[in-house]
C-alpha positions in Angstrom: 20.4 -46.1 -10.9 21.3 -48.4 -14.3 24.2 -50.8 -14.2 27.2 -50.1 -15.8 27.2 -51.8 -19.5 29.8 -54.4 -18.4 27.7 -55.2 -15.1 24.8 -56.1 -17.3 26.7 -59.1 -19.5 27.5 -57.0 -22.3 31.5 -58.3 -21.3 30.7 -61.3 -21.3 28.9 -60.9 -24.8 31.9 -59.3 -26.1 35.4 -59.7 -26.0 37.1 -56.3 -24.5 37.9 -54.8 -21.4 35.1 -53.3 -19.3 38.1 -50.1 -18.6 37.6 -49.3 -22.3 33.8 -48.9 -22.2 34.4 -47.0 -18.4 36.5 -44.5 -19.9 33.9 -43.5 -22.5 31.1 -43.2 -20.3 32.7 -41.9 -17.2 34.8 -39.4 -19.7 34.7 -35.4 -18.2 35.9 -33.7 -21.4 35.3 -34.1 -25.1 34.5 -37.3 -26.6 34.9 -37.5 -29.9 32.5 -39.1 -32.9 35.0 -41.9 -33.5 35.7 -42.6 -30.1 31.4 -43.3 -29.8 31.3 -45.1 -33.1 34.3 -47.9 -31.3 32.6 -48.2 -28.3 29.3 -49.1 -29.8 31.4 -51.4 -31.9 32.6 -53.3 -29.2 29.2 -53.8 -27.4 28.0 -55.1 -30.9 25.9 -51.8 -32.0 25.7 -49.1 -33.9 25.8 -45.1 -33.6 23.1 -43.1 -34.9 23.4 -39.2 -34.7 20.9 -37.1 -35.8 20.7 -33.2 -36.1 17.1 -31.8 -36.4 
C-alpha cells in the first residue's frame, strides 16, 4: 500500500494543508481538470494529460 502524499514529506516540502491534497485523491465523484492542475501545483509539479 503507498503512503498518502502528505505522509511521504511532500507537507513539509510545501506549504498547504494535507485536507486539500486528501480531498482530491480520496474524491468519489468528478474531479475536474483545474482542480488536478492546483493540486499538482501545490506539491510542486505539473499535470500532463495526454489523449492517444
Amino acid at each position: 500500500m503507498t503512503q498518502a502524499p502528505h505522509q511521504g514529506g511532500a507537507c513539509q516540502a510545501h506549504a498547504y494543508d494535507p485536507a486539500q491534497l486528501d480531498r482530491v485523491l480520496m474524491a468519489k465523484g468528478n474531479v475536474t481538470i483545474d482542480t488536478l492542475q492546483r493540486a499538482a501545483a501545490l506539491v510542486g509539479r505539473e499535470l500532463r494529460l495526454e489523449l492517444i
